[in-house]
PDB file as gemmi writes it, atoms N, CA and C in Angstrom:
CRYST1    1.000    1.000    1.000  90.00  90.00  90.00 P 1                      
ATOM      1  N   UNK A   1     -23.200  15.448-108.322  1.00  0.00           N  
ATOM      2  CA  UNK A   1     -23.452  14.162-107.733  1.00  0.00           C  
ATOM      3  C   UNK A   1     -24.713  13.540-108.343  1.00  0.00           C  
ATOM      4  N   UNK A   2     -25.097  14.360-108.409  1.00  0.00           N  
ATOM      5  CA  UNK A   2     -27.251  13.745-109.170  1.00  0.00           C  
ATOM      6  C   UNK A   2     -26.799  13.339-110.635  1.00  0.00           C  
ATOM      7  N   UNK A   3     -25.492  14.083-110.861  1.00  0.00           N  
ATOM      8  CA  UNK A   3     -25.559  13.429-112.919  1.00  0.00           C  
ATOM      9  C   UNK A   3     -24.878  12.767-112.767  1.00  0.00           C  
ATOM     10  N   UNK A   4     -24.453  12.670-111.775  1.00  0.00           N  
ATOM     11  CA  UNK A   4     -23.306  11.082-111.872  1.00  0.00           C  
ATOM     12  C   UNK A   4     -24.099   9.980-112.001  1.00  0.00           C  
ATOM     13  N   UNK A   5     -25.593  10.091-110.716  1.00  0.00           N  
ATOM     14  CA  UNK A   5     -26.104   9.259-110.447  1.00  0.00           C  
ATOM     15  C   UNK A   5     -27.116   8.914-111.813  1.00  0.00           C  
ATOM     16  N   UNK A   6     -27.457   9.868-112.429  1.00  0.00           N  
ATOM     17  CA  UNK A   6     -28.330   9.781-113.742  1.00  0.00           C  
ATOM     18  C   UNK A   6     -27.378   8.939-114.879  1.00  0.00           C  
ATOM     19  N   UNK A   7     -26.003   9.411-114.879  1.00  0.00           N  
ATOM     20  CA  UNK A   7     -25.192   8.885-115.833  1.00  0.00           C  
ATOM     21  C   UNK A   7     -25.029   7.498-115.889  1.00  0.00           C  
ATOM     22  N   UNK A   8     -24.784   7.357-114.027  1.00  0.00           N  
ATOM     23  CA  UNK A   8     -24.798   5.717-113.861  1.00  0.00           C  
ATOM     24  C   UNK A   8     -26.081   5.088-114.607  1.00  0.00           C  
ATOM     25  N   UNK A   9     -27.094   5.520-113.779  1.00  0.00           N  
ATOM     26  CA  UNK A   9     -28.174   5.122-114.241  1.00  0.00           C  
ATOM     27  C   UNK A   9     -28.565   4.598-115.668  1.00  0.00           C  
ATOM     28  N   UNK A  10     -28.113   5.125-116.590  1.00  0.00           N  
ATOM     29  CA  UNK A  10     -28.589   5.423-117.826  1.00  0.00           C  
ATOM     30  C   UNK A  10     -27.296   4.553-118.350  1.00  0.00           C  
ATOM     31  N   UNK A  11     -26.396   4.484-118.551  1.00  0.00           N  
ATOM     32  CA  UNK A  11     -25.085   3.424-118.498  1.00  0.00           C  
ATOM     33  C   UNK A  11     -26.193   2.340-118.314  1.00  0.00           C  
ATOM     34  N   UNK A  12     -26.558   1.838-116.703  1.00  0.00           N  
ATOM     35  CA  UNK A  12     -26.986   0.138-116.660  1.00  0.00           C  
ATOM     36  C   UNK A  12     -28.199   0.122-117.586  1.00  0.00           C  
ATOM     37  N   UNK A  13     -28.980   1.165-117.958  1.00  0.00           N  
ATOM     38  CA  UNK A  13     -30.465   0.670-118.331  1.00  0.00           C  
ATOM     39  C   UNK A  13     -29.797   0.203-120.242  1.00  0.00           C  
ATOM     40  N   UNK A  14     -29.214   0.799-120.668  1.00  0.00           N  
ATOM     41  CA  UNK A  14     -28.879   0.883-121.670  1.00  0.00           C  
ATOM     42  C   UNK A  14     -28.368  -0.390-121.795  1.00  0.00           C  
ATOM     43  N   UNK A  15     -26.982  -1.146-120.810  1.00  0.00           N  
ATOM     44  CA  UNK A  15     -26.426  -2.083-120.955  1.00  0.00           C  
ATOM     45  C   UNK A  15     -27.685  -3.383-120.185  1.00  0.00           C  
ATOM     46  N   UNK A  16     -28.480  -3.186-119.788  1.00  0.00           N  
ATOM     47  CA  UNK A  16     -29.635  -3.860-119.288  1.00  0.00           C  
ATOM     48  C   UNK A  16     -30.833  -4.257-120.730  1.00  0.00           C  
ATOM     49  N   UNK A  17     -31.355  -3.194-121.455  1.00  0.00           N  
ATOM     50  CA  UNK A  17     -31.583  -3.644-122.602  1.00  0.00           C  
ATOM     51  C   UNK A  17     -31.128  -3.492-123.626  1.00  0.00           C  
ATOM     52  N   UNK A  18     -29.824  -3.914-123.711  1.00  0.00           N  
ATOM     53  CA  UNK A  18     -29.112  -4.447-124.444  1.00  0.00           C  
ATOM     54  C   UNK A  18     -29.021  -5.800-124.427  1.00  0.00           C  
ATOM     55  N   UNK A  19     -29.339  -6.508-122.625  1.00  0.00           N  
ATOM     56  CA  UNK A  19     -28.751  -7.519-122.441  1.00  0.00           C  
ATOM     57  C   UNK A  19     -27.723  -8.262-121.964  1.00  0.00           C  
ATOM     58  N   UNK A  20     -26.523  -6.709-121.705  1.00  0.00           N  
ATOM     59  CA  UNK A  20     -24.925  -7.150-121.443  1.00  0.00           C  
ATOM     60  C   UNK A  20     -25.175  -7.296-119.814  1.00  0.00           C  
ATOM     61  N   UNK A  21     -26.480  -6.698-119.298  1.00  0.00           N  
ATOM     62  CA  UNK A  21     -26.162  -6.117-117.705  1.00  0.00           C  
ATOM     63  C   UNK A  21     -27.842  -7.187-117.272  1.00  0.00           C  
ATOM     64  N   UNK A  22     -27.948  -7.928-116.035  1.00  0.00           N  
ATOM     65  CA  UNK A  22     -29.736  -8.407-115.846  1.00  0.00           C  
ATOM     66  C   UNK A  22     -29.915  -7.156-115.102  1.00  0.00           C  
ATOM     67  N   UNK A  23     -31.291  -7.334-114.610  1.00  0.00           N  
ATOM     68  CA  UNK A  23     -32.164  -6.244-113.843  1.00  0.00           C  
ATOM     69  C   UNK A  23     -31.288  -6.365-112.480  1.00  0.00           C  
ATOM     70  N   UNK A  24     -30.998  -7.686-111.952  1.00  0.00           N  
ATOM     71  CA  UNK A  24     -30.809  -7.742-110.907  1.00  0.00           C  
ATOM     72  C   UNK A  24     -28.969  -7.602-110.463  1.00  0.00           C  
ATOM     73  N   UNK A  25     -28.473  -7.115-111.423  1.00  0.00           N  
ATOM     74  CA  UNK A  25     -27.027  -6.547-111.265  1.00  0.00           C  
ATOM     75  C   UNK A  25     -27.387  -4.954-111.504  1.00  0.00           C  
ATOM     76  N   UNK A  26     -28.011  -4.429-111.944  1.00  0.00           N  
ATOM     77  CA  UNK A  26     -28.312  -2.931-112.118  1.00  0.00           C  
ATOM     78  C   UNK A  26     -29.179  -2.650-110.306  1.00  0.00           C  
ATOM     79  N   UNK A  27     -29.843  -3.380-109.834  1.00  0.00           N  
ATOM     80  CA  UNK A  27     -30.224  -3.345-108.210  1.00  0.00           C  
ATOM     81  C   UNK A  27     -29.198  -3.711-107.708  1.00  0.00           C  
ATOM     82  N   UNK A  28     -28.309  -4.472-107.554  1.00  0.00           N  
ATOM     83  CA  UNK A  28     -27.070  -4.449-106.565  1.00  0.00           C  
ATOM     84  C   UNK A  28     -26.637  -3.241-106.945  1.00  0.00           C  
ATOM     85  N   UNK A  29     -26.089  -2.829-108.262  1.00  0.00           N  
ATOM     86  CA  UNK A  29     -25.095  -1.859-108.529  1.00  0.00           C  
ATOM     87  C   UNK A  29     -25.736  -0.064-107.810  1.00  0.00           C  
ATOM     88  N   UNK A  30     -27.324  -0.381-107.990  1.00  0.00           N  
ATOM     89  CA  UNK A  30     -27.938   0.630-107.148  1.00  0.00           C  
ATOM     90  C   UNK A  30     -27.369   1.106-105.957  1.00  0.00           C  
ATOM     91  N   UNK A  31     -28.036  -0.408-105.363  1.00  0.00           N  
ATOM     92  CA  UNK A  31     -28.040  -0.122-103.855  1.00  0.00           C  
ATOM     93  C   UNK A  31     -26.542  -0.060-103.208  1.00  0.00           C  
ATOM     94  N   UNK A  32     -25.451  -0.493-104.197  1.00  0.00           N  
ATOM     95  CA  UNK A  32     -23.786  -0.129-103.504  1.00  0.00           C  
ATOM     96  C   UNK A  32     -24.081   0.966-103.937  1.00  0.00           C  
ATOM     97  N   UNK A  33     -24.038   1.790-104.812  1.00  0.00           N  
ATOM     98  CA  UNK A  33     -23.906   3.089-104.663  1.00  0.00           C  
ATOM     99  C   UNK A  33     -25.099   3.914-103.515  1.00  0.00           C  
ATOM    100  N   UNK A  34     -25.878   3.539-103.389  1.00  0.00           N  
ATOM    101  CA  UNK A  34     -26.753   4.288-102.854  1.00  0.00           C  
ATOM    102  C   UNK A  34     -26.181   4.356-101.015  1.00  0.00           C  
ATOM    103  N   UNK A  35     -25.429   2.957-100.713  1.00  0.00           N  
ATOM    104  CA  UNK A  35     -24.880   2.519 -99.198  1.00  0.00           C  
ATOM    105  C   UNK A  35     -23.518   3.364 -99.568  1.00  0.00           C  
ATOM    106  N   UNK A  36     -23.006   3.686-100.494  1.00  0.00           N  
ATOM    107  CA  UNK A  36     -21.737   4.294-100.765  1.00  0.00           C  
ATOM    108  C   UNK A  36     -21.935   5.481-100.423  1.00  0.00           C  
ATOM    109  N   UNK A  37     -22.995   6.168-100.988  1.00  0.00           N  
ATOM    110  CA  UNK A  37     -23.297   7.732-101.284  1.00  0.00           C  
ATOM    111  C   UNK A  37     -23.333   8.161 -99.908  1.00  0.00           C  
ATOM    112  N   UNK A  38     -24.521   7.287 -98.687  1.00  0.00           N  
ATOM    113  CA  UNK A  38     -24.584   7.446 -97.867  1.00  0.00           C  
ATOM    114  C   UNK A  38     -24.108   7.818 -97.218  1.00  0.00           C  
ATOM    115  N   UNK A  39     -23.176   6.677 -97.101  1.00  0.00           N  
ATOM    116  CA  UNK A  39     -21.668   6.757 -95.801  1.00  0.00           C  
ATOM    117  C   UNK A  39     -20.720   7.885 -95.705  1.00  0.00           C  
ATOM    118  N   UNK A  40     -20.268   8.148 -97.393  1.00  0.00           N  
ATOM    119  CA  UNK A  40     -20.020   9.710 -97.526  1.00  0.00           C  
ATOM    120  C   UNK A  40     -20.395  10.585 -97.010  1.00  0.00           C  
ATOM    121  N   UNK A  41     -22.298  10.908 -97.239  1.00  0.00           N  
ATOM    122  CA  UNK A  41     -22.812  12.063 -96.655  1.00  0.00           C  
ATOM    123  C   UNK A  41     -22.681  12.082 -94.699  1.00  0.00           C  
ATOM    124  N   UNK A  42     -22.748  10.624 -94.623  1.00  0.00           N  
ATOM    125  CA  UNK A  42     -23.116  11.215 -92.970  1.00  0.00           C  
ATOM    126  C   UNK A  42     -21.586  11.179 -92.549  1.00  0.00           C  
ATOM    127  N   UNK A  43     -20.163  10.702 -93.247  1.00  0.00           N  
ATOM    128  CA  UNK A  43     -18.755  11.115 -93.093  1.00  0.00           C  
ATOM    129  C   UNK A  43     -18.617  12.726 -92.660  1.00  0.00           C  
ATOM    130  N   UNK A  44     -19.467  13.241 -93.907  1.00  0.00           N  
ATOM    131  CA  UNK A  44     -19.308  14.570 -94.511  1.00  0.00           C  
ATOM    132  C   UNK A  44     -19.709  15.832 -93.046  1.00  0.00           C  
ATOM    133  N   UNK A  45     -20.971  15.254 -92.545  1.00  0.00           N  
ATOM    134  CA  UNK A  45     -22.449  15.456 -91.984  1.00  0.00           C  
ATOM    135  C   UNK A  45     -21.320  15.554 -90.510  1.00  0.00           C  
ATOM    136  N   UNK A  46     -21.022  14.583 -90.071  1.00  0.00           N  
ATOM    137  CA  UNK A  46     -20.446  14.463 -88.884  1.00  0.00           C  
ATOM    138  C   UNK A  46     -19.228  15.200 -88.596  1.00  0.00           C  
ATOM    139  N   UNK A  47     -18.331  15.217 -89.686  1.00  0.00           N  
ATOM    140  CA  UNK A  47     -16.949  16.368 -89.877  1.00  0.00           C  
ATOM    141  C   UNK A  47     -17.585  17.710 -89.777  1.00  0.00           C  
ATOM    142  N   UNK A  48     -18.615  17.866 -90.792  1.00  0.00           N  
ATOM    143  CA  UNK A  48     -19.279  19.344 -90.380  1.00  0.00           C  
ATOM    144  C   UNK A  48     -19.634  19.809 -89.120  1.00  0.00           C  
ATOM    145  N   UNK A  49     -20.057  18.727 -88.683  1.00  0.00           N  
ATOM    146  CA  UNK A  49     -20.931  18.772 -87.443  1.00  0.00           C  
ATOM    147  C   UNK A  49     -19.766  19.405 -86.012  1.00  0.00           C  
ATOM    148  N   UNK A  50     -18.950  18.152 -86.300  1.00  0.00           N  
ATOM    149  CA  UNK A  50     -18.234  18.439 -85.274  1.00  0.00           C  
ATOM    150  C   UNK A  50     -17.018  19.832 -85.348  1.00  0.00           C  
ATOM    151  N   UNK A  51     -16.980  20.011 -86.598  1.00  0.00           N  
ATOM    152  CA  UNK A  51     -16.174  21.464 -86.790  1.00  0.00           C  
ATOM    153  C   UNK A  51     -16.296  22.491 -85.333  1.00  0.00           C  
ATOM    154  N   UNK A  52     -17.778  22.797 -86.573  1.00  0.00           N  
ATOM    155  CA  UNK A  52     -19.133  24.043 -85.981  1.00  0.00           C  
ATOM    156  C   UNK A  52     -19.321  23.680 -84.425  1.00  0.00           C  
ATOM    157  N   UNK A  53     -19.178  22.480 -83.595  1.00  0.00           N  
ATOM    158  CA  UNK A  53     -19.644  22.371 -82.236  1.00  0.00           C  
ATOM    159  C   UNK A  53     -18.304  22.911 -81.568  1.00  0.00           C  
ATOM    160  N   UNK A  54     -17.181  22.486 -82.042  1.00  0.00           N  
ATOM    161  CA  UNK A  54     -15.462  22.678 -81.418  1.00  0.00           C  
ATOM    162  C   UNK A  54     -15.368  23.945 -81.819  1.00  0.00           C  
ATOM    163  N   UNK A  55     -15.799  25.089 -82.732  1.00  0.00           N  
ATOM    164  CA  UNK A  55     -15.569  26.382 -83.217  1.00  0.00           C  
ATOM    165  C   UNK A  55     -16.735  27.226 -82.043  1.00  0.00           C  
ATOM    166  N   UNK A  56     -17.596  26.268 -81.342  1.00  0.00           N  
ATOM    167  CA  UNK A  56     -18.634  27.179 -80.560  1.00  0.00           C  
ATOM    168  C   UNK A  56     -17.986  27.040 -79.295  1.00  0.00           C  
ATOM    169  N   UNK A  57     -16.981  26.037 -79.033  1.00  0.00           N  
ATOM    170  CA  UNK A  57     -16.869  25.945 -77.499  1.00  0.00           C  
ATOM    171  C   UNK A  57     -17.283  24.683 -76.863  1.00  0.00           C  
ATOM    172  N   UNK A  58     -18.383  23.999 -77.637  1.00  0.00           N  
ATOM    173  CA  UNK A  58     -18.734  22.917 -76.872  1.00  0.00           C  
ATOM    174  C   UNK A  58     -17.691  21.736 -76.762  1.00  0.00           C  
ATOM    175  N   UNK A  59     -18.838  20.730 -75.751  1.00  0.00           N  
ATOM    176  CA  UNK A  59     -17.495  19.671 -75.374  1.00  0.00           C  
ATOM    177  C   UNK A  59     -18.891  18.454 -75.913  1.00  0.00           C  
ATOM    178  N   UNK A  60     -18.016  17.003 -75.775  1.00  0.00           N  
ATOM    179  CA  UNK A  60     -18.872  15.902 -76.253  1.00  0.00           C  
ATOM    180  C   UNK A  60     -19.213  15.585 -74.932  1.00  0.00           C  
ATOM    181  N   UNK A  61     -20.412  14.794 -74.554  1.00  0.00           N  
ATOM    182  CA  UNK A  61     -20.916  14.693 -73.330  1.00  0.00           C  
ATOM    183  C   UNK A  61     -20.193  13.738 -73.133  1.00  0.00           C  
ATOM    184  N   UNK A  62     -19.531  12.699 -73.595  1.00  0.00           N  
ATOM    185  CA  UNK A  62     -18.817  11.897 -72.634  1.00  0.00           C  
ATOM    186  C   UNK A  62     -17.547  12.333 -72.055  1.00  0.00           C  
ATOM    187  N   UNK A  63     -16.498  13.841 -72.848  1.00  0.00           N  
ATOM    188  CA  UNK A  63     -16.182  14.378 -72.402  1.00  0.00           C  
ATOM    189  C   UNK A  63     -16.525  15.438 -70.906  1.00  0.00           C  
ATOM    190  N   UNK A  64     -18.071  15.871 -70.856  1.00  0.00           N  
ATOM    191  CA  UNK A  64     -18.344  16.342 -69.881  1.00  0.00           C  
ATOM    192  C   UNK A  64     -18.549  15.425 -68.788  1.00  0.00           C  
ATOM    193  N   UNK A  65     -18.983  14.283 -69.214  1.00  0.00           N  
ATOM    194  CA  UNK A  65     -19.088  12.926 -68.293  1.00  0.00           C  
ATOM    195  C   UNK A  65     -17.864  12.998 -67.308  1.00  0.00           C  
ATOM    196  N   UNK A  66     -16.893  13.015 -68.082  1.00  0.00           N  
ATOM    197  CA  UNK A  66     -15.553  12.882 -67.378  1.00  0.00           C  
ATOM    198  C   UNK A  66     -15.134  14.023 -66.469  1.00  0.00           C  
ATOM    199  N   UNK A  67     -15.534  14.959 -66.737  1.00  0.00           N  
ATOM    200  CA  UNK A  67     -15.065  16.244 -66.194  1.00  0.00           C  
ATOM    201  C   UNK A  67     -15.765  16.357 -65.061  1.00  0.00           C  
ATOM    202  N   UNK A  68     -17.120  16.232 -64.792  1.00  0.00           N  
ATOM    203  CA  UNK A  68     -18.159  15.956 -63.993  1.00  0.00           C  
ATOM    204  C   UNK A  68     -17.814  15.230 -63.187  1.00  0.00           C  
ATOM    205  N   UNK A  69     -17.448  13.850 -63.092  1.00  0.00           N  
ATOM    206  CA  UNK A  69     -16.538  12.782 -62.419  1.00  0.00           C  
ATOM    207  C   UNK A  69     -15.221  13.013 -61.735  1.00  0.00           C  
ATOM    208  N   UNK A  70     -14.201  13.699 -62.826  1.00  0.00           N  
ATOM    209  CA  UNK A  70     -13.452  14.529 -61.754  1.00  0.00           C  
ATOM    210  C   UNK A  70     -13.360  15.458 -60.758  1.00  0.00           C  
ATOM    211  N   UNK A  71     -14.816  16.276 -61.092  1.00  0.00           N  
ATOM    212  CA  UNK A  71     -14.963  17.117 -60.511  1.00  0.00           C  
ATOM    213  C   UNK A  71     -15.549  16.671 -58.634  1.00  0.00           C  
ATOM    214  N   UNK A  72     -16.612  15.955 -59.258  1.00  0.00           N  
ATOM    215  CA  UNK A  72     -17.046  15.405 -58.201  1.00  0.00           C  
ATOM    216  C   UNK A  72     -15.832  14.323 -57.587  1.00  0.00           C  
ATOM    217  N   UNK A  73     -14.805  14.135 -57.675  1.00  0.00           N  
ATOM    218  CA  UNK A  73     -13.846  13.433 -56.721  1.00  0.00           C  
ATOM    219  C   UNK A  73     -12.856  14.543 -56.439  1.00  0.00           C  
ATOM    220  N   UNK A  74     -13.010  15.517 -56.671  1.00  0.00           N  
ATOM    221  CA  UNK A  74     -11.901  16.958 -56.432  1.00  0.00           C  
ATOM    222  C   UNK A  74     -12.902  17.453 -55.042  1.00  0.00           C  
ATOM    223  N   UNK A  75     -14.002  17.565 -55.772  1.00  0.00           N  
ATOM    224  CA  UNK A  75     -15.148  17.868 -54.275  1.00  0.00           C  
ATOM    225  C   UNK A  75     -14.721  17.128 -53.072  1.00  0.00           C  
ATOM    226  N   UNK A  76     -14.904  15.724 -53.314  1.00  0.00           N  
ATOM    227  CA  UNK A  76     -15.135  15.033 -52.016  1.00  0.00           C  
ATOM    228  C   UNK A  76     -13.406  14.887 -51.269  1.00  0.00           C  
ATOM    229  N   UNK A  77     -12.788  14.989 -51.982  1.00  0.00           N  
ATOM    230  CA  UNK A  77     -11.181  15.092 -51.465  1.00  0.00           C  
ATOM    231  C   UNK A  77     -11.362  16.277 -50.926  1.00  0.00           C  
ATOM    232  N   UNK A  78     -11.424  17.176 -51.423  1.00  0.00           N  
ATOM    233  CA  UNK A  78     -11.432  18.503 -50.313  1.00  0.00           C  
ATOM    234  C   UNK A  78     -12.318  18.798 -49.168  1.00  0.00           C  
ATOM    235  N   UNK A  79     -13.446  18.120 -49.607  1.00  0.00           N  
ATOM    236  CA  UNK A  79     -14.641  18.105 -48.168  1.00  0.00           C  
ATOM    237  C   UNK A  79     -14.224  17.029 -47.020  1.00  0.00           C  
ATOM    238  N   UNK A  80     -13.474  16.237 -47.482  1.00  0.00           N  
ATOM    239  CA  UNK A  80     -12.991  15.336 -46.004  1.00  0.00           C  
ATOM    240  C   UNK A  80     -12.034  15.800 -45.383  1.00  0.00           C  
ATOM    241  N   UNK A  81     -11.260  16.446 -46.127  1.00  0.00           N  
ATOM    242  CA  UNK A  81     -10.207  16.915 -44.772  1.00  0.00           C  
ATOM    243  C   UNK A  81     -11.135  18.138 -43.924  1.00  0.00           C  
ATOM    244  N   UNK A  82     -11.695  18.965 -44.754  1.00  0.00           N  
ATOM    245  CA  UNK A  82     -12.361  20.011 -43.739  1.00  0.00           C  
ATOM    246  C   UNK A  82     -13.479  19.883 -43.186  1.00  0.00           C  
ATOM    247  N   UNK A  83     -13.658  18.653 -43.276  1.00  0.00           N  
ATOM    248  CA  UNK A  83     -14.960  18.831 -42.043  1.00  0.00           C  
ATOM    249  C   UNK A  83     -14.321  17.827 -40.781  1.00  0.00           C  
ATOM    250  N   UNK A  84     -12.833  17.529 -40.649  1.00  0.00           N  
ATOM    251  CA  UNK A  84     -12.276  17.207 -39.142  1.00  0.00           C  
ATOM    252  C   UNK A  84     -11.669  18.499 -38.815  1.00  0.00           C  
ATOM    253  N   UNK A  85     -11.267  19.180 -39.876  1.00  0.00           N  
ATOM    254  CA  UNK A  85     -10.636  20.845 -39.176  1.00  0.00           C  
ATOM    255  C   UNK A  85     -11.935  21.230 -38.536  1.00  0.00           C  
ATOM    256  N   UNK A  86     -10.721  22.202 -37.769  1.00  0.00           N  
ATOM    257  CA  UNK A  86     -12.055  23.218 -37.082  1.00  0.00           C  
ATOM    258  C   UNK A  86     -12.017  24.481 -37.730  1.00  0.00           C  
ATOM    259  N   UNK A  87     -13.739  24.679 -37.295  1.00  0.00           N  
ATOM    260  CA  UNK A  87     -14.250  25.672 -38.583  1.00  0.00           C  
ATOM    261  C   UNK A  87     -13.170  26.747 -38.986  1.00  0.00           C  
ATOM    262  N   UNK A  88     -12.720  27.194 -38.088  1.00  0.00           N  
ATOM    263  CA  UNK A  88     -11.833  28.652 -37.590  1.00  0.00           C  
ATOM    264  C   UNK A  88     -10.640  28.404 -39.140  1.00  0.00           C  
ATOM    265  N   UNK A  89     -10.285  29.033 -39.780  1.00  0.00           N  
ATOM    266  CA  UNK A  89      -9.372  28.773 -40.738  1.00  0.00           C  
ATOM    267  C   UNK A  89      -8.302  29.337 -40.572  1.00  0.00           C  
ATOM    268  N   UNK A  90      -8.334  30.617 -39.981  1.00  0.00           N  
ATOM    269  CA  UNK A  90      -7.108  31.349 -39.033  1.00  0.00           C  
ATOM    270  C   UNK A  90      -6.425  30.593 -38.149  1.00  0.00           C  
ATOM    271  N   UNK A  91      -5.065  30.788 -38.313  1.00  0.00           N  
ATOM    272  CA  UNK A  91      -4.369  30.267 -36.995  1.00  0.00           C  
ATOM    273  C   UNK A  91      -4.543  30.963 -35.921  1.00  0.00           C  
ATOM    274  N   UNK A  92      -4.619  30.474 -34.694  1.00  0.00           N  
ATOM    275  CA  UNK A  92      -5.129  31.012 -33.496  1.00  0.00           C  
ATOM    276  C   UNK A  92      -3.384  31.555 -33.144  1.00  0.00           C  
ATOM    277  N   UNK A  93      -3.690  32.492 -32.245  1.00  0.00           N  
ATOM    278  CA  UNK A  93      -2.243  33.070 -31.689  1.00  0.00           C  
ATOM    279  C   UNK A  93      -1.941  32.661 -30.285  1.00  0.00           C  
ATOM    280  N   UNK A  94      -1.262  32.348 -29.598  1.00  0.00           N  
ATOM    281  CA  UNK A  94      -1.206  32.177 -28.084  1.00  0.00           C  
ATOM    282  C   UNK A  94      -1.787  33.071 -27.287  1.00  0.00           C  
ATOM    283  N   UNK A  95      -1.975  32.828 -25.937  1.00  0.00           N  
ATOM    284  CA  UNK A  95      -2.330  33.700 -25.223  1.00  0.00           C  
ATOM    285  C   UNK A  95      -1.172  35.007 -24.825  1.00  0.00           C  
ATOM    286  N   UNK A  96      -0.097  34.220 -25.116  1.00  0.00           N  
ATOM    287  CA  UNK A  96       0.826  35.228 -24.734  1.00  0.00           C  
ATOM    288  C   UNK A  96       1.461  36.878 -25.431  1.00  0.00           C  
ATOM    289  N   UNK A  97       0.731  35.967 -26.870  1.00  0.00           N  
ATOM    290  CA  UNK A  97       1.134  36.550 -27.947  1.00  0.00           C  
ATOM    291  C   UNK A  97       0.469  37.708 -27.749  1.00  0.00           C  
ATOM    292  N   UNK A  98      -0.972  37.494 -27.877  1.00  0.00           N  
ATOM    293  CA  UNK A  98      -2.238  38.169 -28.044  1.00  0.00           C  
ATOM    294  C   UNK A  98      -1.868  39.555 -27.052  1.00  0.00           C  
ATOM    295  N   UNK A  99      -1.502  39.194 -25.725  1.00  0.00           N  
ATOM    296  CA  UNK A  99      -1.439  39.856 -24.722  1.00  0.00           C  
ATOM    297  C   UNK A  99      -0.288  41.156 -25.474  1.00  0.00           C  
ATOM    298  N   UNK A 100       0.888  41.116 -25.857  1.00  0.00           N  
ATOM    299  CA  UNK A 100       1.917  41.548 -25.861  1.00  0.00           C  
ATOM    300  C   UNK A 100       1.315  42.697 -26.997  1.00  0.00           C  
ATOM    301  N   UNK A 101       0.821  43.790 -27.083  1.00  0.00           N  
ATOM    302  CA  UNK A 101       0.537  44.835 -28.347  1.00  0.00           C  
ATOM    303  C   UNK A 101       1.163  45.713 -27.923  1.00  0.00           C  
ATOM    304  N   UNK A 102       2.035  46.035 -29.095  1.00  0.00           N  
ATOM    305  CA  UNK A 102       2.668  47.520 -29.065  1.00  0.00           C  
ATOM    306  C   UNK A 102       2.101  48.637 -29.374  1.00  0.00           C  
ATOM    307  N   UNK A 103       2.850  49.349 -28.582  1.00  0.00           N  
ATOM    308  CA  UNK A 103       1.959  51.009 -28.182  1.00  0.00           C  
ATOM    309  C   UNK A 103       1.858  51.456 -29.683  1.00  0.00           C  
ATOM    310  N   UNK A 104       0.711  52.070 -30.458  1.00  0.00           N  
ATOM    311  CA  UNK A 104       0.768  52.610 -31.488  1.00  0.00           C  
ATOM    312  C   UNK A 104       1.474  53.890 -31.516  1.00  0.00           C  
ATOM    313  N   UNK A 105       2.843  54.338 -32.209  1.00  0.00           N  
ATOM    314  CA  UNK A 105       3.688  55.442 -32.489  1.00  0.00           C  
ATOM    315  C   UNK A 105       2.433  56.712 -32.988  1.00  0.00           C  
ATOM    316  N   UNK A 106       2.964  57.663 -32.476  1.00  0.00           N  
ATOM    317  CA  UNK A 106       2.104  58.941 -33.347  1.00  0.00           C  
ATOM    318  C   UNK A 106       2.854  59.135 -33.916  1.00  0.00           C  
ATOM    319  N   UNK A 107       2.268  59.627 -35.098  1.00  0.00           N  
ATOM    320  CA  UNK A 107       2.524  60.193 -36.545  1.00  0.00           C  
ATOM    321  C   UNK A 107       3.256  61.676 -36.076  1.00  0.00           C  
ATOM    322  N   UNK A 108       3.839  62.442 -36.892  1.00  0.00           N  
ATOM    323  CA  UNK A 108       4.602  63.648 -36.684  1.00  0.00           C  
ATOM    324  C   UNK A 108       3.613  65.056 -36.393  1.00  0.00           C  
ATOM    325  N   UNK A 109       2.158  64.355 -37.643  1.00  0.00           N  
ATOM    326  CA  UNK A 109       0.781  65.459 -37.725  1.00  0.00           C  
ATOM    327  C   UNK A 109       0.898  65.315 -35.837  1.00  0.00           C  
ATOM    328  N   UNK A 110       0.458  64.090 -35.923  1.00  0.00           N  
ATOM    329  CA  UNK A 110      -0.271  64.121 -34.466  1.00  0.00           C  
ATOM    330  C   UNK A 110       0.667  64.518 -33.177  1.00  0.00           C  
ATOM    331  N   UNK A 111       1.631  64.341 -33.262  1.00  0.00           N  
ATOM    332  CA  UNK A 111       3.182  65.345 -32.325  1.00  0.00           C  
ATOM    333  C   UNK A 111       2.715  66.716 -32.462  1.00  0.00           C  
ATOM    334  N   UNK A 112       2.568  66.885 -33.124  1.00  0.00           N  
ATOM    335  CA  UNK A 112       2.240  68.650 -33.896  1.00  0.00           C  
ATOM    336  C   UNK A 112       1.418  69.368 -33.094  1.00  0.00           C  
ATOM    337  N   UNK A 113       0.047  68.235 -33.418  1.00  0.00           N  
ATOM    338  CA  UNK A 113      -0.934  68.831 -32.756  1.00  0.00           C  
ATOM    339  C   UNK A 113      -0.895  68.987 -31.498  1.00  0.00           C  
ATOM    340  N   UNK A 114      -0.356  68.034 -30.713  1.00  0.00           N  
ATOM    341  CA  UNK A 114      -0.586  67.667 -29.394  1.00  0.00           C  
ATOM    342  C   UNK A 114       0.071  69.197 -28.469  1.00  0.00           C  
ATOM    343  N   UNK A 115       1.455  69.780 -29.457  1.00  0.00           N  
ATOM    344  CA  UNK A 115       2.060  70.709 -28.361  1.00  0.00           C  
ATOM    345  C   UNK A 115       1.241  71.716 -28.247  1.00  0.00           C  
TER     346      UNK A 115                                                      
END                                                                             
């Protein structure tokens, strides 16, 4: 890339005193290449960039922006219904129910022992 830029270089100075090229077409022809070269590198710079961040796991913050936002409306949807429930999360059983327990069976050991 540097002997390109020397090659250019040396191309306008040559065609500059010669005469074929002014000073001030060898400075435009600069500075497009130099806004050219640029745009490339930070093309280059940013593809790299973002490779290496997506190969680590990360996310773009306006991506986390969003996630954050959903998150926080996943929160508040679930916190309004439960704070009119009551605390208890178990279903309660009737009274009748509760009352009715069957005799626990002994085991065959415990028949055994008992005679």
């Amino acid at each position: 890339m540097a002997n390109d830029l020397f090659a250019s270089l040396r191309t306008y100075l040559n065609k500059v005193s010669d005469g074929e090229r002014t000073p001030a077409e060898l400075a435009n022809a600069l500075n497009t290449w130099v806004k050219q070269s640029g745009d490339v590198l930070k093309s280059k710079i940013d593809e790299e960039v973002h490779n290496t961040v997506t190969r680590m796991g990360f996310i773009k913050r306006e991506e986390f922006d969003e996630l954050k936002a959903e998150f926080e409306k996943f929160k508040r949807a679930q916190s309004a219904p439960s704070s009119s429930a009551p605390s208890s999360t178990a279903p309660k059983k009737s009274a009748a129910a509760q009352k009715k327990k069957p005799a626990a069976k002994k085991s065959t050991t415990q028949k055994k022992s008992a005679r």
